[in-house]
TORKOL-4160 file (C-alpha; in steps of 0.2 Angstrom, whole numbers, padded with zeros to 4 digits, m for minus):
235
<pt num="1" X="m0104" Y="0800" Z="0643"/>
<pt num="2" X="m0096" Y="0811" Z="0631"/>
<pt num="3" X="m0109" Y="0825" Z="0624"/>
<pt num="4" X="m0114" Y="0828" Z="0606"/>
<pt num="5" X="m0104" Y="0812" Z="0601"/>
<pt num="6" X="m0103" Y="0811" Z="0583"/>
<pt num="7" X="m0103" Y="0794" Z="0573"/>
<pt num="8" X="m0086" Y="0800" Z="0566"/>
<pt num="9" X="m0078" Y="0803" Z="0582"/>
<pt num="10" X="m0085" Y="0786" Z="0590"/>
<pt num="11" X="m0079" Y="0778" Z="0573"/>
<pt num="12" X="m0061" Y="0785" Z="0577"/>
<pt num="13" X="m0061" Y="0781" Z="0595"/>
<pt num="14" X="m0065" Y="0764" Z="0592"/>
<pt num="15" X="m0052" Y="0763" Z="0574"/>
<pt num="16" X="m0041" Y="0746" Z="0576"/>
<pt num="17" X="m0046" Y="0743" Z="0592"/>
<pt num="18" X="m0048" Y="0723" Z="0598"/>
<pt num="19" X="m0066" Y="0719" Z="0604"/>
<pt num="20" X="m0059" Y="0719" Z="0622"/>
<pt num="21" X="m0054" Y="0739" Z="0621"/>
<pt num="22" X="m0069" Y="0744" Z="0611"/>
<pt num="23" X="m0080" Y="0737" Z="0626"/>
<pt num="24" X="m0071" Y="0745" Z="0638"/>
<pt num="25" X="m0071" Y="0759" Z="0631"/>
<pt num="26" X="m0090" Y="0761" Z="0627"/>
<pt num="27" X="m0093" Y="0756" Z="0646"/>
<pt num="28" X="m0083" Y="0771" Z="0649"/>
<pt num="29" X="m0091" Y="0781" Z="0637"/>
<pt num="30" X="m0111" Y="0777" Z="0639"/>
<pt num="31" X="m0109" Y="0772" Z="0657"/>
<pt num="32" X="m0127" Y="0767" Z="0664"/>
<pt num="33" X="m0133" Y="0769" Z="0646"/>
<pt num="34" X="m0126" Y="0755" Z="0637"/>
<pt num="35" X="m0133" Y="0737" Z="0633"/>
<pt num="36" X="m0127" Y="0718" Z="0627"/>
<pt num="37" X="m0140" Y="0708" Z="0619"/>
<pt num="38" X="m0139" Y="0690" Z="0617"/>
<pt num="39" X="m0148" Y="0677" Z="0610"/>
<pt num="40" X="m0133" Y="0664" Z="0617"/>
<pt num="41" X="m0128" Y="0661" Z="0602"/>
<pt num="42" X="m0110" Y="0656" Z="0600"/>
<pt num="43" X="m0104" Y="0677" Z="0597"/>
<pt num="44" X="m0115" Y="0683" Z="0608"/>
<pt num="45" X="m0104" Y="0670" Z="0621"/>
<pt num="46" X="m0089" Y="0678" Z="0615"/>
<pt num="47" X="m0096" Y="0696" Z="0620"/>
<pt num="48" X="m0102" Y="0690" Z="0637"/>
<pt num="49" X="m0085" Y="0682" Z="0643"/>
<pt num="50" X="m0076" Y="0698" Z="0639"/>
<pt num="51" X="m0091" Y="0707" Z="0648"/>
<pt num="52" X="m0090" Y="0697" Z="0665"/>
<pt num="53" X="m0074" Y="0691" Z="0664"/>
<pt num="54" X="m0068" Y="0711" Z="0665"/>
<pt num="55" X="m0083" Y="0715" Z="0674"/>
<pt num="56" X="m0087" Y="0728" Z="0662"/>
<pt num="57" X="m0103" Y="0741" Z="0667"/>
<pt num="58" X="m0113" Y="0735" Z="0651"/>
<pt num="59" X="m0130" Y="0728" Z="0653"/>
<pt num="60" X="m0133" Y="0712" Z="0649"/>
<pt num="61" X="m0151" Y="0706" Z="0643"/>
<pt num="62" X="m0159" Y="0693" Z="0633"/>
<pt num="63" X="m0176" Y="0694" Z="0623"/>
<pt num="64" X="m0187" Y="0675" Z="0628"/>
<pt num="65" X="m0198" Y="0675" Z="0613"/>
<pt num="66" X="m0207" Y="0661" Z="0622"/>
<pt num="67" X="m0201" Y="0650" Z="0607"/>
<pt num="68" X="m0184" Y="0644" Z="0611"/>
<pt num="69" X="m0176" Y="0628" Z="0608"/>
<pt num="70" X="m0173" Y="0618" Z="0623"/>
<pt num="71" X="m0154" Y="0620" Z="0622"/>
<pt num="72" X="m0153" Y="0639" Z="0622"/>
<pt num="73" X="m0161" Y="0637" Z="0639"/>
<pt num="74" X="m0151" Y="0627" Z="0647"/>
<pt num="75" X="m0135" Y="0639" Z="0638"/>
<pt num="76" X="m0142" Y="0655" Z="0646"/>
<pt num="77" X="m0142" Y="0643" Z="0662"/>
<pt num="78" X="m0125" Y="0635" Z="0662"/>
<pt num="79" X="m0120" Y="0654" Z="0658"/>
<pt num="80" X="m0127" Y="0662" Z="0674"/>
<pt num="81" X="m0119" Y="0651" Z="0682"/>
<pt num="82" X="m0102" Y="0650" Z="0674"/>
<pt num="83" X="m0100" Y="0669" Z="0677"/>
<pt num="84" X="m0113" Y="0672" Z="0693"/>
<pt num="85" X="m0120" Y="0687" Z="0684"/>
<pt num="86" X="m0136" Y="0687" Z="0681"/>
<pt num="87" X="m0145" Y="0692" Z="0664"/>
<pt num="88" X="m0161" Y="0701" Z="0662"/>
<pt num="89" X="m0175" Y="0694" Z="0654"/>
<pt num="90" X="m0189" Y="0703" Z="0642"/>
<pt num="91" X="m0203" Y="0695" Z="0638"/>
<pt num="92" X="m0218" Y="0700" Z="0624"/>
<pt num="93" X="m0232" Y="0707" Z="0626"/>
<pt num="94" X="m0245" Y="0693" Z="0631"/>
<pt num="95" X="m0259" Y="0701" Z="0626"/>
<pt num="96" X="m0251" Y="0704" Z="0609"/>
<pt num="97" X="m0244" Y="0685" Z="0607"/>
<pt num="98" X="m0265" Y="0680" Z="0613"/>
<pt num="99" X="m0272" Y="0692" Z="0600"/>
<pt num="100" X="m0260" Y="0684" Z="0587"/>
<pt num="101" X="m0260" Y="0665" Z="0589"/>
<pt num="102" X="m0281" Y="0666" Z="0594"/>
<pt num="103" X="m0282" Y="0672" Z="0577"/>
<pt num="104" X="m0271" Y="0667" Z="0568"/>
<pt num="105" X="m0263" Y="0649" Z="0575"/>
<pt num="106" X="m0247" Y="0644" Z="0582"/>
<pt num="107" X="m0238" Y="0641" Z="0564"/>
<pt num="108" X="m0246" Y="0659" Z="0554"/>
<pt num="109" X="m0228" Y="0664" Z="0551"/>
<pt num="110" X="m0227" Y="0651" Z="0539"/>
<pt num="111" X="m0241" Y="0657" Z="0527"/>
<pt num="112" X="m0233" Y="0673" Z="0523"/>
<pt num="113" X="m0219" Y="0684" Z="0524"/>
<pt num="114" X="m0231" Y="0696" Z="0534"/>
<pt num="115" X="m0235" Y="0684" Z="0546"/>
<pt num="116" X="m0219" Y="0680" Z="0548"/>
<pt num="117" X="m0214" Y="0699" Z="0552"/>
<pt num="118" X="m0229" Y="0700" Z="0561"/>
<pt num="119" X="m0224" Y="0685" Z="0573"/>
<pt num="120" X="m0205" Y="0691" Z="0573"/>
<pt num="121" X="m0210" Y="0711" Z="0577"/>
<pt num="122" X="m0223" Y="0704" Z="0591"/>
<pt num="123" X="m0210" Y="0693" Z="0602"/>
<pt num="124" X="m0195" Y="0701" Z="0596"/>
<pt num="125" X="m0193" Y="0720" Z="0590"/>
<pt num="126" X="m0208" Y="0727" Z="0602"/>
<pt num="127" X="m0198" Y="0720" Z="0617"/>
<pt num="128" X="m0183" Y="0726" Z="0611"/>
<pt num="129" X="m0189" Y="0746" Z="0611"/>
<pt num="130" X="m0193" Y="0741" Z="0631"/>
<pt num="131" X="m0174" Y="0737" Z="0631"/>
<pt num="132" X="m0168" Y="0751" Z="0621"/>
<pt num="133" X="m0178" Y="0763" Z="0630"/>
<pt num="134" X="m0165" Y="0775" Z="0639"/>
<pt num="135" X="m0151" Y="0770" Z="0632"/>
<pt num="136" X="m0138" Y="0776" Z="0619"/>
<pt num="137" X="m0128" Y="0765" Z="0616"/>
<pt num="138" X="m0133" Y="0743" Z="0607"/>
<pt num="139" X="m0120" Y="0731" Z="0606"/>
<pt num="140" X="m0124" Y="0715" Z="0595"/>
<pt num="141" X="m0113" Y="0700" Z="0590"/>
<pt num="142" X="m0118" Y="0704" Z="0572"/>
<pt num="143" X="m0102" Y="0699" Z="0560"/>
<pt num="144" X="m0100" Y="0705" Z="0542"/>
<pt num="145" X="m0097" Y="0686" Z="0532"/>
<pt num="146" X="m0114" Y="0682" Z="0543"/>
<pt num="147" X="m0123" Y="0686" Z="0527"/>
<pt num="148" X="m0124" Y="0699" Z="0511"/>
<pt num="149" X="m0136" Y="0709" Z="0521"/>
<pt num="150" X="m0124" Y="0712" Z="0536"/>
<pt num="151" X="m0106" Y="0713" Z="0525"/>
<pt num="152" X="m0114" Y="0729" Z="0520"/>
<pt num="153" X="m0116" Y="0737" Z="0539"/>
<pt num="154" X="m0101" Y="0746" Z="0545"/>
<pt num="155" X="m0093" Y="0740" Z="0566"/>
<pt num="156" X="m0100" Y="0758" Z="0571"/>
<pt num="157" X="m0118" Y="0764" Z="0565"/>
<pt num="158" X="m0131" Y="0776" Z="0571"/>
<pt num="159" X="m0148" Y="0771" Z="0571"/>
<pt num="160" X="m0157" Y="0788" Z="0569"/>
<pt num="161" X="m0174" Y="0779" Z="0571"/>
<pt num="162" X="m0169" Y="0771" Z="0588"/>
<pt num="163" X="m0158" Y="0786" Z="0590"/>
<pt num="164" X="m0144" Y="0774" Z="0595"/>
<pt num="165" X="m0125" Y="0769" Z="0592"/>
<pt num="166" X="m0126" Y="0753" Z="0587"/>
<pt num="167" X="m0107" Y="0743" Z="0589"/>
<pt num="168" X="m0101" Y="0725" Z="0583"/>
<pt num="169" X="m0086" Y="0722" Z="0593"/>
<pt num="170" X="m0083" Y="0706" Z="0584"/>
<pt num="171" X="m0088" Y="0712" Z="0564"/>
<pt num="172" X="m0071" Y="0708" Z="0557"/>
<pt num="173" X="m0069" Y="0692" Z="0567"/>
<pt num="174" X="m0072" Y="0675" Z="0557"/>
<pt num="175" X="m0080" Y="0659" Z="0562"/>
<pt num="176" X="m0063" Y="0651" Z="0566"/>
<pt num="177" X="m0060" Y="0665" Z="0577"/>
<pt num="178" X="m0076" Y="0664" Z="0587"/>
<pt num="179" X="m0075" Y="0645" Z="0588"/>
<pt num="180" X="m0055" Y="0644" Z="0595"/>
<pt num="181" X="m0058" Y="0660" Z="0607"/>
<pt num="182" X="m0072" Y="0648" Z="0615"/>
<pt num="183" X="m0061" Y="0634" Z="0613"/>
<pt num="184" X="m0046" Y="0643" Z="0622"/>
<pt num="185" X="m0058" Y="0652" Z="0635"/>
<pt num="186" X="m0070" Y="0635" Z="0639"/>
<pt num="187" X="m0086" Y="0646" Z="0635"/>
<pt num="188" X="m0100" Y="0635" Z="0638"/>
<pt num="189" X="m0110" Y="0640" Z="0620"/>
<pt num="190" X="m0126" Y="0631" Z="0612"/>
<pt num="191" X="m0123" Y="0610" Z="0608"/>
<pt num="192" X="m0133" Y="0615" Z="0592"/>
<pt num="193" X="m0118" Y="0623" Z="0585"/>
<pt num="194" X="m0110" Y="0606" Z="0583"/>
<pt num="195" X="m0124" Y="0601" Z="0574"/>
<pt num="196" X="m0126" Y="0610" Z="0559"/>
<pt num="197" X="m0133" Y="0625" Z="0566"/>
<pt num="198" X="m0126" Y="0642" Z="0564"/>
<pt num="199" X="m0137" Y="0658" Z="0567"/>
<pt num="200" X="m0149" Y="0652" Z="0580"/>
<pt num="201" X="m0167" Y="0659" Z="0585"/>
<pt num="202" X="m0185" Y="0653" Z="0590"/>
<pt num="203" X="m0185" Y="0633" Z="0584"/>
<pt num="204" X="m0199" Y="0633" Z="0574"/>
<pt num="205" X="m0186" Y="0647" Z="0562"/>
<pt num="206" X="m0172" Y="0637" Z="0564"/>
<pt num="207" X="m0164" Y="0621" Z="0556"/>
<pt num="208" X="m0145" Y="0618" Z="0553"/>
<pt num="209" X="m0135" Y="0623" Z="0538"/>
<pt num="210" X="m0133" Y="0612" Z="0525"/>
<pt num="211" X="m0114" Y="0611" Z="0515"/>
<pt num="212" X="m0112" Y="0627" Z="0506"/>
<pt num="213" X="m0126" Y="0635" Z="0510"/>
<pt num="214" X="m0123" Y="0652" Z="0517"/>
<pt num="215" X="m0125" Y="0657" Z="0538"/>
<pt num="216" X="m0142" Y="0664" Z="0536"/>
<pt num="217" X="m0149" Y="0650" Z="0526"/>
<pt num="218" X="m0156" Y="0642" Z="0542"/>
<pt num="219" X="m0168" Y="0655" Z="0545"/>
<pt num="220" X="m0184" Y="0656" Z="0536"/>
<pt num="221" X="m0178" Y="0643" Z="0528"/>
<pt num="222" X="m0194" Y="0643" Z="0517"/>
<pt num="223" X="m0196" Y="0657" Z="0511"/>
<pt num="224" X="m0186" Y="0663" Z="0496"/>
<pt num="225" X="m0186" Y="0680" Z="0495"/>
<pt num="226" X="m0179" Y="0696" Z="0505"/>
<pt num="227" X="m0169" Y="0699" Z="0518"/>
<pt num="228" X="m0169" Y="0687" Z="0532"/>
<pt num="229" X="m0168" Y="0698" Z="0548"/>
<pt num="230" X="m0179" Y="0697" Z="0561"/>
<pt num="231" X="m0182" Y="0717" Z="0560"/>
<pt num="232" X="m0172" Y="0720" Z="0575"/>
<pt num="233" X="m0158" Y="0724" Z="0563"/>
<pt num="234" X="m0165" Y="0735" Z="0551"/>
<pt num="235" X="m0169" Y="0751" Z="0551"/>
């Protein structure tokens, strides 16, 4: 890994180049201290054929919130075994998920916005600082017409909180473009995308999109104000 990299020169290594070149370059770059996540959605499927197809040293992990639909199981499965890699697999605190649903019931992230952070920062942003820890360099499938929210990030960030580059291959990439690379490449990807559903996260979150709604209406569908992010995203 280069030393004392600056966002601006990482920015200007990675200027107008294809998703394929930015990962291999940041393999290069971060070697040993570089991961994927990936919630198998239909980017994240994008991100992991370039990654094994090119056999690229970039970690590849998932976060199992214990909450999952059905499908995105049996996607992370037919994925494993499509490219004979394997993914690792972090898991929440059990004692923290007890704690939470003893108290509070299996459904409290519907009562509040709170609880629903609460729920979200329990099975999801906790276990992500186990995954983080080390590193120093994130990719995500994150896109910029995915919402408002994310239109506003830039391909290459630093998270000075995580103290992490944080890179999105595919930003600039439209849904067209992710659905005819998977098309074109036969990446196996979630069957709920063919049925209305776009952004895809724990099942009891998620319903499909309805016509003209945005990508992010899906999630937390019933709540009506804020950002819709996870936290995993935010800084």
């Amino acid at each position: 890994m280069l030393k004392n990299l600056s966002l601006k020169e990482l920015q200007s290594l990675l200027s107008k180049k294809s998703a394929e070149e930015s990962l291999r370059i940041i393999s290069k770059l971060f070697s040993g201290e570089v991961v994927f996540t990936t919630s198998f959605g239909i980017e994240d499927q994008v991100l992991t054929d370039i990654i094994f197809t090119n056999d690229l040293q970039i970690e590849v992990v998932t976060l199992d919130t214990g909450r999952l639909f059905a499908d995105t199981y049996k996607t992370f499965s037919r994925t494993i075994s499509r490219y004979n890699n394997k993914i690792k697999v972090f898991f929440p605190d059990h004692d923290l998920v007890e704690i939470m649903v003893t108290e509070k019931g299996p459904f409290s992230f519907r009562e509040s916005v709170s609880n629903r952070i609460e729920c979200c920062r329990i099975r999801k942003v906790i276990p992500l600082a186990r995954v983080l820890k080390w590193k120093k360099c994130w990719i995500s499938g994150i896109r910029s017409e995915q919402s408002e929210n994310r239109s506003q990030m830039d391909r290459v960030e630093y998270d000075s909180d995580k103290d992490i580059f944080k890179i999105y291959p595919l930003f600039a990439w439209t849904f067209n473009e992710i659905k005819e690379y998977i098309r074109e490449k036969d990446v196996p990807y979630n069957p709920l995308h063919d049925n209305g559903f776009v952004s895809i996260g724990c099942e009891p979150c998620t319903r499909a999109v309805k016509k003209g709604e945005d990508f992010r209406a899906g999630r937390w569908w019933w709540e009506t104000e804020g950002v819709k992010e996870c936290g995993c995203h935010i800084k």
